[in-house]
C-alpha positions, 0 to 999 in steps of 0.5 A: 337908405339905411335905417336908424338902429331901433327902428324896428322896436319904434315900429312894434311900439307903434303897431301895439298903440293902434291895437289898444286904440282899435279896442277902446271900450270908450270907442265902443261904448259911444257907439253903443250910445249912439245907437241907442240915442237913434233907437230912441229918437226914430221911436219918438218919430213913430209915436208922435202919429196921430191917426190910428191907422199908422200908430197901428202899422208902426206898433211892431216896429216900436216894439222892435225898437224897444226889443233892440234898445234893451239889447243894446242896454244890455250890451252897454252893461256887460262892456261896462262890467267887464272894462278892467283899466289894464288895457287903457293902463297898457296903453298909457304904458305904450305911449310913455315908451314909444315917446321916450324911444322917439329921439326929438330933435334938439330945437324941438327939446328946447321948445319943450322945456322952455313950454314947461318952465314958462307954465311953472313960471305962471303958476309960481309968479300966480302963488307968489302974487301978495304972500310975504313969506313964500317959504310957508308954502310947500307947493312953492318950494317945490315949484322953484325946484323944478324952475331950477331943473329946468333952468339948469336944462335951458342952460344945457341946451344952450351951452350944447346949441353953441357948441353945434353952431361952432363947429359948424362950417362958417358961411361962404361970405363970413370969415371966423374970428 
């Protein structure tokens, strides 16, 4: 099997996405949450005893407890501290090019487009719905400018959709025109 050109630098885009994923402080910091949230609820648990004996058994445990949630506090505040966005920004930056090197077939590019348009046509019928002059409102020119864009893609894509169903072979029983 031979490999599409490009392949290569797909897989290394890959690879650098699941790396930035694998050190989301977002990730970290819900486990850290997590943690605390359990810390907090077992120490809840242990207090609510009501004979001395068990209070004073669970006494060292609580103040374990609190010793490992201020840790935990503390570790939540230094990851907060320290979370410059260059790495989500990295990321952001590594998911527009691994999607723009990914090569979508043409159905699926159509389906896209036609998903934007139908989501412009909304917002636009929704602005438009009782206004007399809709060219006192700037957010509306330029919602019609994308349709145009896109209208203007569709019609690209199908133009290109019937050049690819005429050049391919005619069915076994159909004989062409």
């Amino acid at each position: 099997m031979v490999e599409q050109p490009g392949t290569e630098s797909l897989k290394k885009l890959e690879n650098q996405v699941e790396k930035l994923d694998g050190e989301s402080k977002h990730k970290q910091l819900r486990a850290l949450h997590r943690r605390l949230g359990r810390a907090r609820s077992r120490i809840a648990e242990l207090e609510s005893t009501e004979e001395k004996e068990e209070q004073e058994k669970n006494a060292p445990i609580i103040e374990e407890l609190r010793k490992r949630m201020a840790a935990l506090r503390e570790e939540i505040q230094k990851t907060l501290a320290s979370s410059d966005r260059s790495k989500r920004t990295q990321l952001k930056r590594l998911h527009r090019r691994l999607r723009k090197a990914r090569v979508l077939p043409f159905e699926d590019r159509q389906k896209r487009t036609q998903k934007q348009s139908d989501i412009i046509n909304k917002q636009l019928s929704d602005l438009t719905k009782g206004m007399k002059k809709v060219q006192a409102n700037a957010y509306v020119h330029s919602l019609r400018k994308k349709v145009k864009s896109l209208n203007k893609r569709l019609k690209k894509f199908a133009r290109i959709q019937k050049k690819l169903e005429a050049k391919a072979p005619p069915a076994e029983g159909e004989k062409k025109a």
